[in-house]
C-alpha positions as CSV (number, residue, x, y, z in Angstrom):
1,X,0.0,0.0,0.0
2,X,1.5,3.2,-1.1
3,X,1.5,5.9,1.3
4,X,0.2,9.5,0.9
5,X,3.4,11.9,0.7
6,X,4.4,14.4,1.9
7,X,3.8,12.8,4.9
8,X,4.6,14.2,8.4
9,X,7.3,12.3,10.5
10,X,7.9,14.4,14.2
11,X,9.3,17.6,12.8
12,X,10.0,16.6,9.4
13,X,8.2,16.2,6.0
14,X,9.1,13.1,4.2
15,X,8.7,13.3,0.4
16,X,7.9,10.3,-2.3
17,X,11.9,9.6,-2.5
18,X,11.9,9.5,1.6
19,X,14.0,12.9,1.5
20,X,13.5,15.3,4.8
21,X,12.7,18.7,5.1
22,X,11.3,20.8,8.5
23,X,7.9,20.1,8.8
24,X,7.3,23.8,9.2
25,X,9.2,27.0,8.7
26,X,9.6,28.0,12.6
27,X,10.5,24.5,13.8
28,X,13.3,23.3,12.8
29,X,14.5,19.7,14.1
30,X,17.2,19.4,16.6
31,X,18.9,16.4,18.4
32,X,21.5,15.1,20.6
33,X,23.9,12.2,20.9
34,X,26.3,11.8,23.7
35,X,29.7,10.2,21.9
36,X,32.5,9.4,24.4
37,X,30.9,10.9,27.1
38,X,30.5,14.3,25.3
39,X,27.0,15.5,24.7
40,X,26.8,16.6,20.6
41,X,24.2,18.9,19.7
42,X,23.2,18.9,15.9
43,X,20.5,21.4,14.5
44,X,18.8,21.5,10.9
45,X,18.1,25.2,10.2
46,X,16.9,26.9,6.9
47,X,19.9,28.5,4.8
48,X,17.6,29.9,2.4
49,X,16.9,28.9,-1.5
50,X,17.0,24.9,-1.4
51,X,19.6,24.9,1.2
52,X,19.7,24.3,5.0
53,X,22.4,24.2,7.4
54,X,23.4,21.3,9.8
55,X,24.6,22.9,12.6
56,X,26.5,21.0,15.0
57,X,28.0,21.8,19.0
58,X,30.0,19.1,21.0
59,X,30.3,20.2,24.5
60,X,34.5,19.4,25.4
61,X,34.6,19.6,28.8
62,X,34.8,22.7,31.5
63,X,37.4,25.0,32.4
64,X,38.2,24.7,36.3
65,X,36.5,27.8,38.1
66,X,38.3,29.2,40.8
67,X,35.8,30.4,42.6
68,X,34.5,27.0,44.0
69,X,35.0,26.7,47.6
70,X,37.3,23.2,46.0
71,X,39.2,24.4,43.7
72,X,42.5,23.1,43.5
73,X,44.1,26.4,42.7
74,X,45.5,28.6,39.4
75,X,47.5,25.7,38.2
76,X,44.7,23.8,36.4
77,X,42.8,26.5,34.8
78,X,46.2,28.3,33.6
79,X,46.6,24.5,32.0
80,X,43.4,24.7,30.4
81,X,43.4,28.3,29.1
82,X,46.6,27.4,27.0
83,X,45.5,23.6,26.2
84,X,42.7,26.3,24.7
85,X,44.8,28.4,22.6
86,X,46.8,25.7,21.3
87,X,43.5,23.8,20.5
88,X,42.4,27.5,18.8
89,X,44.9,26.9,16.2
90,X,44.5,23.6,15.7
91,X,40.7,23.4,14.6
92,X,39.4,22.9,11.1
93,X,38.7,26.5,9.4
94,X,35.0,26.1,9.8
95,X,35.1,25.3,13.1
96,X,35.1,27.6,16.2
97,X,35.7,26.9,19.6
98,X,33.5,29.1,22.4
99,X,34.0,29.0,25.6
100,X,30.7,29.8,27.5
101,X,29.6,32.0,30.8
102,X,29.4,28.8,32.5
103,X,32.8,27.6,31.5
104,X,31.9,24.9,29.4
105,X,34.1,24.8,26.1
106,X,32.2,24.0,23.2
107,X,33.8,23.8,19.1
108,X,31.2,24.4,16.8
109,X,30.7,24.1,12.9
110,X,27.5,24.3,10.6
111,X,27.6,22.2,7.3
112,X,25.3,23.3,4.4
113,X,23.0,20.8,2.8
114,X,20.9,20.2,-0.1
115,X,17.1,20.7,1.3
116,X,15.1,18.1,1.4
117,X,18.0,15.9,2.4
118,X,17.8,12.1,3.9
119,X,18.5,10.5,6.6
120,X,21.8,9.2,5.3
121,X,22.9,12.5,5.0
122,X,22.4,14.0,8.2
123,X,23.9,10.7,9.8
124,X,27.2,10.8,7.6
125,X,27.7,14.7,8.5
126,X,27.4,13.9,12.0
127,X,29.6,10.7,11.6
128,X,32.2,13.1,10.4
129,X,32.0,15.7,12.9
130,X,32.4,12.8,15.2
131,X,35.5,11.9,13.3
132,X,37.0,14.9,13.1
133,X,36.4,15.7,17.2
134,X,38.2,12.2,18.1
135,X,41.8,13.9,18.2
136,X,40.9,17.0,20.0
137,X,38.8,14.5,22.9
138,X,41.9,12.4,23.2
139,X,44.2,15.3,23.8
140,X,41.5,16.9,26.7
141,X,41.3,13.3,27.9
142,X,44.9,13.1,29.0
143,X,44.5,15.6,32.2
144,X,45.7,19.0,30.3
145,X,43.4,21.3,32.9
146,X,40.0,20.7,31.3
147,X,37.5,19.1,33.9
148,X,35.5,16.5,32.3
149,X,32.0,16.9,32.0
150,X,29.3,13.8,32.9
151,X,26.9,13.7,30.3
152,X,23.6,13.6,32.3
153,X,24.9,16.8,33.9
154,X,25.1,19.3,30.7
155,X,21.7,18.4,29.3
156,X,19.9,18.9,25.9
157,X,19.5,21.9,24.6
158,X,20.0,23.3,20.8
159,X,23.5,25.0,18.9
């Protein structure tokens, strides 16, 4: 039994060819994974024409505040302020790396795509991102000053 397309599929629209655009102009679907222990936000957004934009977040790890009534002192976040800047020159060109009010450090990037897209594509983007993160995740998991983050504890939340 064929079915009726465009048909609606959460916040997509799946076409005839089982391609995937936002279901509606204003909502625009979002999602999280948590790879290696490190929560990584992706966002489909509208780039205008036939375009959209994956945008994706992966949230490294927190620079040690030294305002906690335990913190072990300067030592650890001077470590992780340059671990930082030598990270800074490191990244892809498209990528950036933020460091937010809550001292979370996040490297961001945003991937254009053909709109509608599949399923395959949004997965293999990801996959890369994923990819290309590995490196960066084994240096900040060798104790270089950057607390480690649980992944329950930095929640969901959109790019």
């Amino acid at each position: 039994m064929p079915l009726d397309a465009p048909l609606k599929l959460g916040p997509f629209s799946v076409d005839s060819n089982g391609r995937l655009t936002p279901s509606t102009p204003d909502r625009f679907p979002s999602f999280s994974v948590t790879w290696r222990g490190h929560v990584v936000l992706a966002r489909l957004t509208d780039a205008g024409a036939d375009d959209g934009t994956l945008a994706l977040q992966a949230v490294l790890g927190r620079v040690p505040s030294t305002g906690r009534p335990d913190a072990p002192g300067k030592l650890p976040r001077e470590a992780a302020f340059a671990t930082l800047r030598g990270l800074q020159r490191t990244l892809p060109r498209d990528w950036k790396l933020g460091l937010r009010p809550d001292h979370r450090i996040v490297a961001e990037t945003q991937v254009t795509l053909g709109l509608p897209t599949s399923a395959d594509d949004l997965v293999t983007q990801l996959t890369l991102f994923l990819l290309r993160l590995a490196p960066y995740l084994d240096l900040l998991d060798e104790g270089v000053g950057v607390e480690r983050l649980q992944a329950a504890s930095i929640g969901g939340g959109r790019p």
